[in-house]
C-alpha positions in Angstrom: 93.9 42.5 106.1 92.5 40.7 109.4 90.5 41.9 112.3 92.1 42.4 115.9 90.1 41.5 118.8 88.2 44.1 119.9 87.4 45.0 115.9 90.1 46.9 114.6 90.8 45.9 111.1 94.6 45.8 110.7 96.8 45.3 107.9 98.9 42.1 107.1 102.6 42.6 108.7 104.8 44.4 106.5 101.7 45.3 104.4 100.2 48.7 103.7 98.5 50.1 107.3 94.5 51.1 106.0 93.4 54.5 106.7 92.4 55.6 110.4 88.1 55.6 109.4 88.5 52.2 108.1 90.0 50.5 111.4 87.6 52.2 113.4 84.4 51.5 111.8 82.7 49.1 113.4 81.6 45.7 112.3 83.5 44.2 109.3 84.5 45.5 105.7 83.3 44.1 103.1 85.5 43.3 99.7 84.8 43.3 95.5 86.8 42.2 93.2 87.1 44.0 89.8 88.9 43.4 87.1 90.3 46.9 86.5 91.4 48.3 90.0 92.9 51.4 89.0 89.8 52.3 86.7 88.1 51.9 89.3 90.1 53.7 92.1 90.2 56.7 89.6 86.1 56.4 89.4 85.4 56.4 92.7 88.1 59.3 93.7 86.1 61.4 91.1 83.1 60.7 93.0 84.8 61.4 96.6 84.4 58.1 97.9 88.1 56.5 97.6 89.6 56.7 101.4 92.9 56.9 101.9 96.0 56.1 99.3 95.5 53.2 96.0 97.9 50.5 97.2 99.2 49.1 93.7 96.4 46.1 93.8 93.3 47.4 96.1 91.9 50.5 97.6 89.3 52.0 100.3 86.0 53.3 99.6 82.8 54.3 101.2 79.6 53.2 99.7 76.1 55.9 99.6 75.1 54.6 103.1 78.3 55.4 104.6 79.7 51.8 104.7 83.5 51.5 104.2 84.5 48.8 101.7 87.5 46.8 99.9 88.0 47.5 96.5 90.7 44.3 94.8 91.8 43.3 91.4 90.4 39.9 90.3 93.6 38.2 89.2 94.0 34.8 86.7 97.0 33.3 88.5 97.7 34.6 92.2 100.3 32.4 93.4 98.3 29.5 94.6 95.4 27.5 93.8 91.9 27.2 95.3 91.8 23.6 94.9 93.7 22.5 98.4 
């Protein structure tokens, strides 16, 4: 994901396109990593927060006050390290 000037939060190209109340919002969203991303897709859909489609390795939610956040799985290896 990455923020367009003027705010609009916009996917990466090629790259799942977040729902319409998410790009809108103002200010930023904020992300969490979890280590079980479905679990907690499936928890949060029960509770009517989840926003828009689970994406295979992060979702949408909104929080109690409204906020919009990023849910993402914690992973061991991604691809690359942290230690450039």
């Amino acid at each position: 994901m990455r923020v367009k000037r003027g705010g609009e939060l916009q996917a990466a190209e090629g790259g799942p396109k977040p729902p319409s109340e998410v790009r809108m919002q103002p200010g930023f969203v904020v992300w969490f990593g979890v280590t079980d991303v479905r679990a907690a897709y499936d928890k949060a859909k029960r509770a009517g927060r989840a926003v828009g489609e689970f994406h295979g390795d992060f979702f949408f939610a909104k929080d109690p006050d409204g906020r919009y956040i990023g849910v993402y799985t914690l992973e061991d290896d991604h691809g690359h390290s942290h230690d450039h």
